[in-house]
C-alpha positions in Angstrom: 95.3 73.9 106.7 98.0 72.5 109.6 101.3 72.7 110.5 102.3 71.1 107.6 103.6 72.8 104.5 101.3 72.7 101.8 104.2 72.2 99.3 107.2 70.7 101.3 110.7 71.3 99.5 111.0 67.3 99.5 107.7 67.1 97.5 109.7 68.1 94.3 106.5 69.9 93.3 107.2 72.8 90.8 104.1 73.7 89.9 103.2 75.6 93.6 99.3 76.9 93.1 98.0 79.7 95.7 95.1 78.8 97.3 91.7 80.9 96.2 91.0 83.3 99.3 88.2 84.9 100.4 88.0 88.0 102.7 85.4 90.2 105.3 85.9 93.7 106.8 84.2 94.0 109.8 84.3 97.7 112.1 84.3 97.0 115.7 81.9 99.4 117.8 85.1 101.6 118.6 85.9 102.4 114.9 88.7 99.7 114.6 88.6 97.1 111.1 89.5 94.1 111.2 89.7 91.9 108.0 89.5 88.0 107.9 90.7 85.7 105.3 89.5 82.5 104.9 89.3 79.2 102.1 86.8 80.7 99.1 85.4 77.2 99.2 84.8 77.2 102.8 81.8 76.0 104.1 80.5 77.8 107.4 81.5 75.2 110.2 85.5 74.7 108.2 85.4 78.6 108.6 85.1 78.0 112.4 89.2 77.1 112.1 90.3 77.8 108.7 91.0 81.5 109.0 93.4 84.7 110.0 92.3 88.0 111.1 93.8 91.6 111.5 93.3 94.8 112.7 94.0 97.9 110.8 97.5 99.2 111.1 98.6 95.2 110.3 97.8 94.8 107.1 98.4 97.2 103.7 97.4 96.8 100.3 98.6 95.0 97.6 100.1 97.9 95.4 102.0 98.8 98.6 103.7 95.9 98.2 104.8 95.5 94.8 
């Protein structure tokens, strides 16, 4: 994971896979969840930069969004 597109429109690559994701819910002290995806294949130290995290309210599930 960088700047960089994964799959940059130049690349002429049709066949775009999604990357396998893994995820953690963690409740803070004060009630609030936070959830963290990360690379499934991660090992502990590329999890040290290879992730996102957000707080409830910022995130839905899927069938919300189909």
């Amino acid at each position: 994971m960088g700047s960089e597109p994964v799959h940059p429109p130049e690349s002429g690559n049709e066949n775009h896979t999604r990357p396998r994701l893994a995820s953690r819910l963690t409740t803070h002290p004060d009630g609030r969840e936070e959830c963290t995806i990360y690379p499934a294949d991660a090992t502990p130290e590329t999890q040290l930069t290879r992730w996102i995290s957000a707080f409830e309210g910022s995130f839905v599930g899927l069938d919300a969004m189909e």
